[in-house]
C-alpha positions as CSV (number, residue, x, y, z in Angstrom):
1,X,0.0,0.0,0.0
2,X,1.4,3.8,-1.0
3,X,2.7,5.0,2.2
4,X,2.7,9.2,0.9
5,X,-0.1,10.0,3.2
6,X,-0.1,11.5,6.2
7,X,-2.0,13.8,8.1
8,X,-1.2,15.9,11.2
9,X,-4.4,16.4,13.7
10,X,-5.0,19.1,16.2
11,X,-7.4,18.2,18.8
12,X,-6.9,14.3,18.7
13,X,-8.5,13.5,22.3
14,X,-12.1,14.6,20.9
15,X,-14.6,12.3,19.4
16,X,-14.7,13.3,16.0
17,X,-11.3,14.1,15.3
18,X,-10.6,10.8,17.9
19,X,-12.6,8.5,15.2
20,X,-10.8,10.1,12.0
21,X,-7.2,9.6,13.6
22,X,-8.5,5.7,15.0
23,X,-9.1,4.7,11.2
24,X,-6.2,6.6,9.8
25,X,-3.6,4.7,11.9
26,X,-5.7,1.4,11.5
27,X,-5.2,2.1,7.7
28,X,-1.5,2.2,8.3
29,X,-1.0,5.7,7.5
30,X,1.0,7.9,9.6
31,X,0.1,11.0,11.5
32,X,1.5,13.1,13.9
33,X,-0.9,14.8,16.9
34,X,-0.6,17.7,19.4
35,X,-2.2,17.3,22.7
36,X,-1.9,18.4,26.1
37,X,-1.6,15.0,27.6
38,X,-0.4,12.2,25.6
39,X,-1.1,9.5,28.0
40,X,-4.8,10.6,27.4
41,X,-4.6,10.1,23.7
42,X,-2.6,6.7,24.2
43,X,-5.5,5.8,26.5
44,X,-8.2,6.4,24.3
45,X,-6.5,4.2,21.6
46,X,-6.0,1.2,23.6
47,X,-9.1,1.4,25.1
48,X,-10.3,0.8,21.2
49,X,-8.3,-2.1,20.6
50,X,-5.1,-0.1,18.6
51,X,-2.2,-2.6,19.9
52,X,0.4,0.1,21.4
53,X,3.3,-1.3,18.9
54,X,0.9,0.0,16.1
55,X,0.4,3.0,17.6
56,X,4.5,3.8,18.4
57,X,4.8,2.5,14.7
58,X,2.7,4.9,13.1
59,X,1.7,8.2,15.3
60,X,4.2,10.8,16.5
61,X,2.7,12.8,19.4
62,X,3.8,16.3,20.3
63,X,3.3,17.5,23.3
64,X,1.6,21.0,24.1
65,X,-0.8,23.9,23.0
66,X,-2.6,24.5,19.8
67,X,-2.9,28.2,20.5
68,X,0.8,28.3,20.6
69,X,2.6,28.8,17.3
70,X,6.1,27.3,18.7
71,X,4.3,23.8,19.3
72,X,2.4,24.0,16.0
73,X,5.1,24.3,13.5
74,X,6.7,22.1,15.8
75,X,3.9,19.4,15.1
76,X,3.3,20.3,11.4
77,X,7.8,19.6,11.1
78,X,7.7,16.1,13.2
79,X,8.4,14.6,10.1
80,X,10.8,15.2,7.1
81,X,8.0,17.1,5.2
82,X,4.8,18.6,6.2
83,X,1.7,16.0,6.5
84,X,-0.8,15.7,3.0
85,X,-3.6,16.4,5.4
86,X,-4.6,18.3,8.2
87,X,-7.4,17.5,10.8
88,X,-8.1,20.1,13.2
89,X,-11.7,19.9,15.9
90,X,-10.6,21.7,18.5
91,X,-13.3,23.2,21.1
92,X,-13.9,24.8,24.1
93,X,-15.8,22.6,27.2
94,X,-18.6,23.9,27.1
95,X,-21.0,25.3,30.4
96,X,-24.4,26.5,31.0
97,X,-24.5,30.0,31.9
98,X,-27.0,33.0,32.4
99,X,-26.4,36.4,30.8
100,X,-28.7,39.2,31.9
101,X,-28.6,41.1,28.9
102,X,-28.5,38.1,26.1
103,X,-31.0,35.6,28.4
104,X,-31.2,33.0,25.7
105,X,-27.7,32.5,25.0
106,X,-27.3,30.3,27.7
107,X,-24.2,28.5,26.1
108,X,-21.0,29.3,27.0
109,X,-17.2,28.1,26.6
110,X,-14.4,27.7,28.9
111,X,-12.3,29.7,26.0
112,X,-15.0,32.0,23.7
113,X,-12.5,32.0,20.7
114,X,-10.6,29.2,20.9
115,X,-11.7,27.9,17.5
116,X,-10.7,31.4,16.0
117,X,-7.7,31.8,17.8
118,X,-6.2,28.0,17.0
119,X,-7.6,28.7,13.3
120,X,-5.1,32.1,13.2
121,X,-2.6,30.1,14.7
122,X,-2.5,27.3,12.6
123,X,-2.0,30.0,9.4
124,X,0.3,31.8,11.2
125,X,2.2,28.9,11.4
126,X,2.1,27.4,8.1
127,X,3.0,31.0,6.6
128,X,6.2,31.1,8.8
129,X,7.1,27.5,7.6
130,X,7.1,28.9,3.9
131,X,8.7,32.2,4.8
132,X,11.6,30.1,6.4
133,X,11.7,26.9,3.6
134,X,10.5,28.2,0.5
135,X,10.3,24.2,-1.0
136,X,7.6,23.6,1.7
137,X,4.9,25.9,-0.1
138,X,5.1,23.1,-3.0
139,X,3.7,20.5,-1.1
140,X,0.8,22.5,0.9
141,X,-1.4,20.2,3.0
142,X,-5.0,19.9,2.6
143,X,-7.7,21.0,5.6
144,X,-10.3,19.3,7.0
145,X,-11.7,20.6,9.9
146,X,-14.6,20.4,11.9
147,X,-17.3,23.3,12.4
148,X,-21.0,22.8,12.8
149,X,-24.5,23.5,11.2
150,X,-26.3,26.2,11.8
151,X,-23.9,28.8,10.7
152,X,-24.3,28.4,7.0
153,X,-23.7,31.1,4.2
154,X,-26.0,29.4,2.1
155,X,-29.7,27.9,2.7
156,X,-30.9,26.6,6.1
157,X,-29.0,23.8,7.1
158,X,-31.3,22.7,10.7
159,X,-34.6,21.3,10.8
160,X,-37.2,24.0,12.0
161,X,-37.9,22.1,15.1
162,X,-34.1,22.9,15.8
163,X,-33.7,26.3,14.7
164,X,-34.5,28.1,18.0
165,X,-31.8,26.2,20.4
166,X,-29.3,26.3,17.6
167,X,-29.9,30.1,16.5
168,X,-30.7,31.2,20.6
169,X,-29.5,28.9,22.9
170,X,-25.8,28.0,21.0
171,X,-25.3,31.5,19.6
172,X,-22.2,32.3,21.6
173,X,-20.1,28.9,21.0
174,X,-21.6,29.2,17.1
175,X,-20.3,32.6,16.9
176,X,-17.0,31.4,17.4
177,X,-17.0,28.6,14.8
178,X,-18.8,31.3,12.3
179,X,-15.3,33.2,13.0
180,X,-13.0,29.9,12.4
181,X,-14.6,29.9,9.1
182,X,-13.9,32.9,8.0
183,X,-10.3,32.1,8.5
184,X,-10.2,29.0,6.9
185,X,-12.0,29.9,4.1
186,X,-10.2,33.4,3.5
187,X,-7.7,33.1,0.4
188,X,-4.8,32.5,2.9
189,X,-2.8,30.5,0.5
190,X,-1.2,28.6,2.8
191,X,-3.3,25.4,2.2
192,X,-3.6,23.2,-1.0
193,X,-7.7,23.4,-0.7
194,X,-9.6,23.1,2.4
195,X,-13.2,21.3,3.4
196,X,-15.5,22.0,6.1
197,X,-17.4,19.3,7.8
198,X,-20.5,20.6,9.2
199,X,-22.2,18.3,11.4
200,X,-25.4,18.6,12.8
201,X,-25.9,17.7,17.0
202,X,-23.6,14.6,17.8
203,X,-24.1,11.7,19.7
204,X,-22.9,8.7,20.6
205,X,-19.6,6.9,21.6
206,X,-16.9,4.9,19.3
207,X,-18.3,2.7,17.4
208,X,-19.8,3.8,13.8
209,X,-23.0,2.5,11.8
210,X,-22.1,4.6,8.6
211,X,-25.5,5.5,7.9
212,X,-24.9,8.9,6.8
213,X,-26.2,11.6,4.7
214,X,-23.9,14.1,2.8
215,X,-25.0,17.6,1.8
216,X,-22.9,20.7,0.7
217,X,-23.3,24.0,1.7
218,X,-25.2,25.0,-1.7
219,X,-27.8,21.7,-1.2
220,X,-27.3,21.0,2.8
221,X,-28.7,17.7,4.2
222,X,-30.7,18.0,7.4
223,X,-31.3,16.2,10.2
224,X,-31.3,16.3,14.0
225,X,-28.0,14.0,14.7
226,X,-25.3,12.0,14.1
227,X,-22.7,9.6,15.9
228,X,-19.3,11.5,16.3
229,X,-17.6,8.2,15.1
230,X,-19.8,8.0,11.9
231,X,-18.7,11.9,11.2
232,X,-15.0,10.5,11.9
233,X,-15.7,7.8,9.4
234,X,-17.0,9.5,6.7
235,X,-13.9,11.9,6.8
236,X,-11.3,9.1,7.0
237,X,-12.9,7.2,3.7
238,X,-14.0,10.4,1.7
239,X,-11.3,12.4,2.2
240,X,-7.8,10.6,3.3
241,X,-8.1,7.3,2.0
242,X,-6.0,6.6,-0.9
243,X,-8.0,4.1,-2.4
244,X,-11.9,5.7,-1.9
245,X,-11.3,9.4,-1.3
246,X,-13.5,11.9,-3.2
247,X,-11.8,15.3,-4.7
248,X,-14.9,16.4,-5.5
249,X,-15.5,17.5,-1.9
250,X,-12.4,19.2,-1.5
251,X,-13.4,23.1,-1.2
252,X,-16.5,22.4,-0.2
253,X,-18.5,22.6,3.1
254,X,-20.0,19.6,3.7
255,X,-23.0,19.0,6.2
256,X,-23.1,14.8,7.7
257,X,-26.7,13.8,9.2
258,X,-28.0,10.4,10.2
């Protein structure tokens, strides 16, 4: 099997970018990851039956902060040249609070731009990888990363029943993946093409039923859920698998419902 991809992931210990790195490294690719605490990510595989020789064979981990350019470009260099593909799902935890003047946004994050701030930081980074090695820009990686629905451009992507907790309710966290966007999908130059996987409300734990309906943001598909590890499935065979992967979604936002 052609070993010339492999994909870097930023925000490995959470479920859908958990799943997508589970199948890449079952596939035998290899990938490098930044976390916080690598004996969490190591947990999580084992606990999913990855054999820990398979995982030392195939997954580089870097330790430290996606906010933080240093550890980034650190990550993005683990190997002799920068990874084909990039998955990035980083969040903040999210809490239930009560704002006296905006009463119905009752959502709230540990970190209110940490999507847009790790999204500036992860161009900032590229950009100072191809100001310092001018041969890297020939090879730029392609991004998947993962956002959410009810912040779409285009036509309404959430079922009516839906639209007033998503629109009310998760406006402040959804304000901050509307501003991730924007950065992503600016003409930054610094990625070979980049796709947006919209989700609608996930569920579920690790295993993966791959029922799954695809939309774009032009014609979305809706629906009320989906299992994080069918989202991380659908990714990992659409878009990183040598043998099934489908260019026609690259540069596209693409909405996943059960």
């Amino acid at each position: 099997m052609p070993q010339s991809t492999s994909v870097a992931f930023f925000g490995a210990t959470g479920g859908v970018t958990n799943a997508v790195l589970v199948h890449t490294l079952l596939a035998g690719y290899k990938a490098t990851a930044l976390v916080r605490t690598p004996a969490k990510l190591i947990k999580q595989l084992t606990d999913q039956g990855l054999e820990e020789v398979l995982i030392t064979k195939n997954l580089t981990i870097v330790e430290g902060n996606a906010l933080d350019v240093a550890a980034v470009k650190g990550t993005l260099t683990a190997r002799d040249k920068l990874p084909t593909h990039i998955v990035t799902g980083l969040g903040g935890s999210p809490s239930l609070q009560f704002d006296l003047c905006h009463p119905l946004h009752i959502a709230k994050l540990d970190n209110n731009t940490i999507c847009e701030t790790a999204a500036k930081t992860l161009v900032t980074a590229l950009s100072e990888i191809y100001a310092e090695n001018a041969e890297a820009a020939a090879n730029k990686p392609l991004l998947m990363f993962v956002s959410t629905t009810g912040i779409s451009r285009g036509p309404e992507d959430v079922p009516f029943g839906m639209r007033f907790m998503y629109h009310q309710f998760l406006a402040v966290p959804h304000a901050d993946k509307r501003k991730m966007e924007d950065v992503y999908r600016a003409d930054n130059g610094v990625f070979r093409n980049v796709t947006g996987i919209r989700p609608t409300l996930l569920t579920g734990a690790v295993e993966y039923t791959d029922v799954v309906r695809t939309g774009t943001e032009a014609k979305p598909a809706t629906g009320f859920s989906i299992k994080r590890a069918d989202v991380g499935h659908w990714v990992f065979e659409n878009l990183i698998n040598e043998d099934k992967r489908r260019p026609e979604f690259e540069g596209e936002m693409v909405s996943l419902t059960s």
